[in-house]
C-alpha positions, 0 to 999 in steps of 0.5 A: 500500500502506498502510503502519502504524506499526511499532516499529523497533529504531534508536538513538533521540536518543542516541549514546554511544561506548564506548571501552576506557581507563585509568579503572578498568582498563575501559570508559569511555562518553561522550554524542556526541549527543542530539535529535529524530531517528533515526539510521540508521546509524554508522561509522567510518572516515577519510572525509576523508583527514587520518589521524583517525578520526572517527565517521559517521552518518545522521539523519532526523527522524520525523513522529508517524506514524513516517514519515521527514521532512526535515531529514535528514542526514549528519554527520561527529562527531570528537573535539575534544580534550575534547569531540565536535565535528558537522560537517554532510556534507550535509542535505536538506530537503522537505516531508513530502507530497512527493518527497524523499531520506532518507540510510539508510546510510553507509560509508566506505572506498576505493570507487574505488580511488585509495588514499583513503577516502571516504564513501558514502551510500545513498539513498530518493528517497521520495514519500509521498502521502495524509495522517497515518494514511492514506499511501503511500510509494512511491520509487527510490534511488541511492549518493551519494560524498562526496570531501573537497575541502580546504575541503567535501564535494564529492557525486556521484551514483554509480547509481540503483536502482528501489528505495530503497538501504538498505546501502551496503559497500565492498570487494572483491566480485569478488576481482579485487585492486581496491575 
């Protein structure tokens, strides 16, 4: 199937958080991050357990035919006490007429059920084959769990799907009181 460029409504070279605070009795904004790339998706949550909440997102380059490319990646940005601070969870790199995986969502939350929150990331493991304006992408997916080890991020593959896995939540889906 031949795919054509679309205008997607995603948060393009920029990320600002916004945050009620004293500064005028109202909202205050600050830039987080600005380049070259696609963010997906944002969350929140304490991915690595030490009782901070930081901020999480996924970035992926775009050709000028607004296929997904490599670099792609899976950040972890906190604040560092006067300036937001991006620490790499995970990259990916490929070339683009190839087989490769593009991060599309993260969450962060307790998907195990041992009373800590981790990260979870939904993949396309893409083949895009033809050239620029004439190309096929065609591909599978999986959820990949990132679990703070003390010094790194330490990835598992969770399951892998025939289609590419574009949200990843955590919660209590058969109310059985377990994640």
């Amino acid at each position: 199937m031949r795919r054509r460029p679309q205008l997607l409504a995603i948060a393009l070279a920029l990320v600002l958080v916004v945050s009620a605070g004293p500064v005028l009795a109202g909202w205050q904004k600050s830039e987080v991050d600005s380049g070259d790339y696609w963010m997906l998706d944002l969350t929140v949550g304490d991915g690595d357990g030490d009782k901070n909440t930081e901020l999480y997102g996924v970035w992926v380059g775009v050709s000028g035919d607004l296929i997904p490319t490599i670099p792609a990646r899976v950040y972890q940005i906190s604040w560092g006490g006067s300036s937001w601070q991006e620490t790499p969870v995970r990259s990916w790199s490929s070339s683009i007429f190839s087989t490769f995986t593009v991060p599309i969502d993260v969450a962060v939350g307790d998907g195990n059920d041992d009373d800590g929150e981790e990260l979870y990331v939904g993949c396309g493991h893409l083949h895009v084959s033809g050239s620029v304006g004439n190309y096929t992408v065609s591909g599978t997916g999986s959820v990949r769990q990132f679990l703070w080890g003390g010094s790194n991020w330490v990835e598992t593959g969770l399951d892998s799907t025939d289609y590419p896995v574009v949200c990843v939540q955590i919660g209590d889906g058969n109310n059985d009181a377990a994640k």
